[in-house]
N, C-alpha and C positions, 0 to 999 in steps of 0.2 A: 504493500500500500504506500502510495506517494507522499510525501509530508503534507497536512492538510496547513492553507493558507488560510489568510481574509482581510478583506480593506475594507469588507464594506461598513465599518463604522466610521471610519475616519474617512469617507467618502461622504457618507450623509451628516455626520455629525462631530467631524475632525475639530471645526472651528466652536462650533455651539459646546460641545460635552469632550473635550480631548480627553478626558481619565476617563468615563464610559467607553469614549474610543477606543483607548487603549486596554479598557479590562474584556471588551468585545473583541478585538482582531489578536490582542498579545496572550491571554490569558485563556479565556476559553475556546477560542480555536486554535490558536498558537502554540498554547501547552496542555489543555486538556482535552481538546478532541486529539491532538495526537498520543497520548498518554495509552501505552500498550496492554495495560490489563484488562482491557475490555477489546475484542475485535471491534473493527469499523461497523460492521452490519451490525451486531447487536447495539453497537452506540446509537446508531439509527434508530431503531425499531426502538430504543427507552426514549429518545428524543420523542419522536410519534407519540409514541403513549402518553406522554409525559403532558405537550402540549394539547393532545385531545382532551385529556383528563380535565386540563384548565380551562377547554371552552375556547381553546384561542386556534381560529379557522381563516384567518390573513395568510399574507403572504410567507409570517413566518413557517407555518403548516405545509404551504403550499414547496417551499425552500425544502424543506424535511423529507418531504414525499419524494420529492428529485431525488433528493439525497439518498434516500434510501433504496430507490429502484438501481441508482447506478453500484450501490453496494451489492448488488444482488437480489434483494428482497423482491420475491415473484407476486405477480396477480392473486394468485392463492395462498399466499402467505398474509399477505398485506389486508386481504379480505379476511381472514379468518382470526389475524389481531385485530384487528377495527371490531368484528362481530364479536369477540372473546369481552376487549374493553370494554365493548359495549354496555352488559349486561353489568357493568359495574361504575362505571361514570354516566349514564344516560345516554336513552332509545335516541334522542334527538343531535344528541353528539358524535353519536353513529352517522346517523344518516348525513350530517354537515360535512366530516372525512368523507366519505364513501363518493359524496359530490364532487369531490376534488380529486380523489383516488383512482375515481373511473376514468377522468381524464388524463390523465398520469399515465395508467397503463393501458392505456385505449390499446395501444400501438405496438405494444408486446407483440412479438412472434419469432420463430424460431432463432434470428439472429441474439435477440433481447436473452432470449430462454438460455443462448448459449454464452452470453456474455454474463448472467447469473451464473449457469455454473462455473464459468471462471473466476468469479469472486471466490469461489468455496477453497481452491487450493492455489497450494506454492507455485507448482508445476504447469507450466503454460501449456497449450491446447494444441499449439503445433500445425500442422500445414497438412491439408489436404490427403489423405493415404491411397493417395492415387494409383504406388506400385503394386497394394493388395487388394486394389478393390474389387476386383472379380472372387475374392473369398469371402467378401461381405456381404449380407443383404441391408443395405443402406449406406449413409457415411459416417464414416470414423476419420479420423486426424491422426497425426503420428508428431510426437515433438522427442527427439531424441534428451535422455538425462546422462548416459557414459554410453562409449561405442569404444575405452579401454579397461581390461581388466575383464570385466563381470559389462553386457552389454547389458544397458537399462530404457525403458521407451516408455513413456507418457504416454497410451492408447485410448484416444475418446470415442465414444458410442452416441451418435445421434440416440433420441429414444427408439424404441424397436430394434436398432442395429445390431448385428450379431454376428460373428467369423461364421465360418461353416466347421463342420467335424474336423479335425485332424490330428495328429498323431504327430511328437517331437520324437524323433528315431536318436538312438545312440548304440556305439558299441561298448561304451561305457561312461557312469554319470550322464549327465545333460539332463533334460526336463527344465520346466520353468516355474518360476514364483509368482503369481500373481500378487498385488497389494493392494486393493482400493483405496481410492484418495479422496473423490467427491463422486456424489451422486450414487443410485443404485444400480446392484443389476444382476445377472445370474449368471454360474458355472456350472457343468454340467458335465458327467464321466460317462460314456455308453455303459447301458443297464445301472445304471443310481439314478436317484433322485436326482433333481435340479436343486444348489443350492444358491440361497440369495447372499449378495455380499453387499456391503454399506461399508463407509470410512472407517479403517482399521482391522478390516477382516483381511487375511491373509489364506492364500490357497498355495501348496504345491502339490506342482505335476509333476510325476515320474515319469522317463522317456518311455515311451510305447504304451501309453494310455491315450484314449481314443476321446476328444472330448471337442466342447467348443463352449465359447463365455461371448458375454456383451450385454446393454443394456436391458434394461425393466421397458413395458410399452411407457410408461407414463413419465421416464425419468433419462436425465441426461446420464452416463456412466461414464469414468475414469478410473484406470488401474494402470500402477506400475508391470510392466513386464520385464521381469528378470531372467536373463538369459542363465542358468547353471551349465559352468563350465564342462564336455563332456570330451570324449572322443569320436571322430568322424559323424558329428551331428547333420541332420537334417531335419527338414518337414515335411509332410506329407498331407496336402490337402484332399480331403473327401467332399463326402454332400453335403448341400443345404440343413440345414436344422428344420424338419418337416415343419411346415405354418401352423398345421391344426395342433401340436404339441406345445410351440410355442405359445399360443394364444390360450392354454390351458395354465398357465403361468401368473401369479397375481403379484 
């Protein structure tokens, strides 16, 4: 996250109030929105609450909501704290956010969506994975993290997105680590179960297991892939992950 800035007191009120000015640009955006024990998004979303709760629906609110959509904070999030608050600061202080809310995220779509989940992690989203995308069904990104030692690859999942089956071959060692980083999504071993992975769940595959991972329908997905060093590795792509199975998946 970028150091967060602000002039705009000492723009509107530099000459009239300079100490307000300065406890508004120096103090509370200068050193405590930057202040790292709280991430940026959740600083946001108490901002929001904080100003609902007081009834104050100007342009300070309006300032906030920006704020918080470019932190990440989705349509569905942002709706479901305003509804949450609601039922405890007042119906009518709902409904005065939710006016302004709507138009905030009128405009959300997939770019938005994806520019939220890159709030969630360290690891950038990376470019296009244009060399594998015939073993996709959808897009995914590739943003390399090492390609010496131990190779490691930032791998994103449109929602739905998914590799097809296949199998890391060795003659000895190799296999990969998966790590989730943001967002959800599923891995899967021919004959198991499908299991679900979220930020901090960790998978390893042994070489010549049959399998395939990628996102949840509803959610954006990123995982580390970790190459495990082996002898004369390969990969070996199979089929599609059949649709009707997939879609069996919640």
């Amino acid at each position: 996250m970028d150091k967060i800035t602000q002039d705009a007191g000492r723009k509107s009120l530099g000459e009239f109030a300079p100490d307000f000015a300065h406890f508004n640009d120096d103090i509370l955006f200068g050193e405590n929105w930057n202040n790292g024990d709280i991430d940026h998004k959740t600083r946001c979303v108490i901002t929001v609450v904080a100003l609902m709760s007081s009834g104050i629906t100007d342009s300070s609110l309006k300032y906030h909501l920006e704020n918080a959509k470019k932190a990440g904070v989705t349509k569905k999030e942002i709706a479901a704290i305003v509804t949450h608050v609601g039922f405890y600061v007042g119906w009518p202080k709902a409904w005065a956010v939710f006016n302004m809310a709507k138009d905030i995220w009128a405009g959300e779509n997939a770019q938005d969506a994806m520019a939220a989940h890159a709030c969630q992690m360290v690891f950038p989203i990376g470019e296009p994975n244009d060399g594998f995308k015939r073993y996709f069904s959808g897009k995914s990104y590739l943003a390399p993290v090492s390609k010496t030692q131990v190779g490691i690859f930032n791998v994103t999942f449109e929602p739905s997105c998914r590799n097809n089956w296949h199998i890391h071959h060795a003659a000895k060692g190799g296999g990969q680590i998966l790590l989730c980083v943001a967002g959800r999504g599923w891995y899967q071993e021919w004959g198991k179960e499908a299991i679900e992975m979220k930020p901090g769940d960790c998978i390893n595959i042994p070489a010549g297991v049959k399998h395939w991972h990628g996102a949840a329908k509803d959610s954006w997905f990123s995982h580390l892939a970790i190459e495990v060093p082996g002898e004369n590795g390969s990969n070996e792509w199979l089929e599609p992950v059949d649709e009707s199975e997939y879609d069996k998946l919640r």
